[in-house]
N, C-alpha and C positions, 0 to 999 in steps of 0.2 A: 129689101121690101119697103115700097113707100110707105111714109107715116108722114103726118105732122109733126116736128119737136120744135125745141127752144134749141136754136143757134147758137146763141151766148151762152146758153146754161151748161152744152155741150164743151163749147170750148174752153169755160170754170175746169168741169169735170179731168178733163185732159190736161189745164195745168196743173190742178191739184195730185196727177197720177202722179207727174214726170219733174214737181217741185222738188221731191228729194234728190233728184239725180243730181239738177243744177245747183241746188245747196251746196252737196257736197264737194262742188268744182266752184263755189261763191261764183257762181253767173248770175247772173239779174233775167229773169223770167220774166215776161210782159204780155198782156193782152194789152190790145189795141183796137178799139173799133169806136166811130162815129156814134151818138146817140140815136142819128135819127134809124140805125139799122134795127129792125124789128127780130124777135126772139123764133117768129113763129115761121118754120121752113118745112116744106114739103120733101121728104127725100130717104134715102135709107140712113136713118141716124147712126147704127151700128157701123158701118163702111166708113163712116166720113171722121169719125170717134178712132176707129184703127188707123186710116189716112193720118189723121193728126198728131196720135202715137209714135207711129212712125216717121215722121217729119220732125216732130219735134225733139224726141231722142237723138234722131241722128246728127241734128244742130247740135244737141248738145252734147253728144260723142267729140264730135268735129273742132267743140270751142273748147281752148283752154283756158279765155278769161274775156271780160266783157259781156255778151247780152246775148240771149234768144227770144227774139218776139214775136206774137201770132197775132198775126194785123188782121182784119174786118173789113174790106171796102165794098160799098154797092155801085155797082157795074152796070151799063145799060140788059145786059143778058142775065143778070142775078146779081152772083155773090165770087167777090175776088178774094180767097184766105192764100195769103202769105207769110209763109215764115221766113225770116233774116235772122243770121247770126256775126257775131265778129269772131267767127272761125279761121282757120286754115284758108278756105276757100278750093276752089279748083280750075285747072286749066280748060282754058279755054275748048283744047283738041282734047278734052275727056270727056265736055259734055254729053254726047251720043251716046256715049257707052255707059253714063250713069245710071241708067233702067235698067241694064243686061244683069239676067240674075248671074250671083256672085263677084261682080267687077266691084274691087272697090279702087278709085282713081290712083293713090299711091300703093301699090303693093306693101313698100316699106309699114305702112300703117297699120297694116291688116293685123300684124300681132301684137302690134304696142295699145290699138283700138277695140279690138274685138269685132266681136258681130256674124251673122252669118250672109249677109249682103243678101238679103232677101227683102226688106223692108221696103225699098223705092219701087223694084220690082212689084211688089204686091200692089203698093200705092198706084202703082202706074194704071194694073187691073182693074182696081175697085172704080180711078177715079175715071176710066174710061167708059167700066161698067155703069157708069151713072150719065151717060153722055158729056162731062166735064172734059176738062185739058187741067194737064201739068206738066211744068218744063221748069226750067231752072235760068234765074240771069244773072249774070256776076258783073258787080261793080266792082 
């Protein structure tokens, strides 16, 4: 449902959910965003608070030491959020299959990681449901 919220306030909220998890794995948690990006966004705030959830858990499923940050940039079409981690990472020939529900890229991982591999999946819905894109690019 569209609304007006706070941006930033949103993405506070979503670290503060998922700060325990990376505590407990001492990763370095980060927001990131320019000053000049404004608070005040048109969009279904709920959707985009789960997208983040899930995006950002899964970084830090994936990391076992170093940083997960949730960067801010303004785009000519809106708004670019990126999460990066110094995780595991993934192959190249698995990207396509990281949206299919329950793929997770190494099987080996699936029981030492957990999860139900539902999460990117969902994200993929909501964030298409909002007219956006998400993909993934590995450096």
């Amino acid at each position: 449902q569209q609304q007006s919220f706070d941006l930033i306030n949103t993405c506070h909220q979503v670290i503060e959910i998922v700060l325990p998890l990376s505590q407990q794995k001492n990763i370095e948690l980060n927001l990131d965003y320019s000053p000049i990006i404004s608070g005040g966004w048109l969009g279904d705030q709920q959707k985009i608070k789960q997208v983040l959830l899930n995006l950002l858990g899964n970084a830090i499923k994936f990391t076992s030491a170093g940083e997960v940050k949730l960067k801010l940039r303004q785009i000519s079409q809106g708004i670019r959020i990126e999460v990066t981690d110094t995780g595991i990472g993934i192959a190249e020939d698995q990207i396509e299959n990281i949206f299919e529900s329950f793929t997770q890229a190494s099987q080996g991982n699936t029981r030492q990681l957990g999860g139900t591999g539902l999460g990117l999946t969902i994200s993929q819905q909501f964030v298409r449901g909002i007219s956006g894109k998400i993909g993934i690019e590995v450096n």
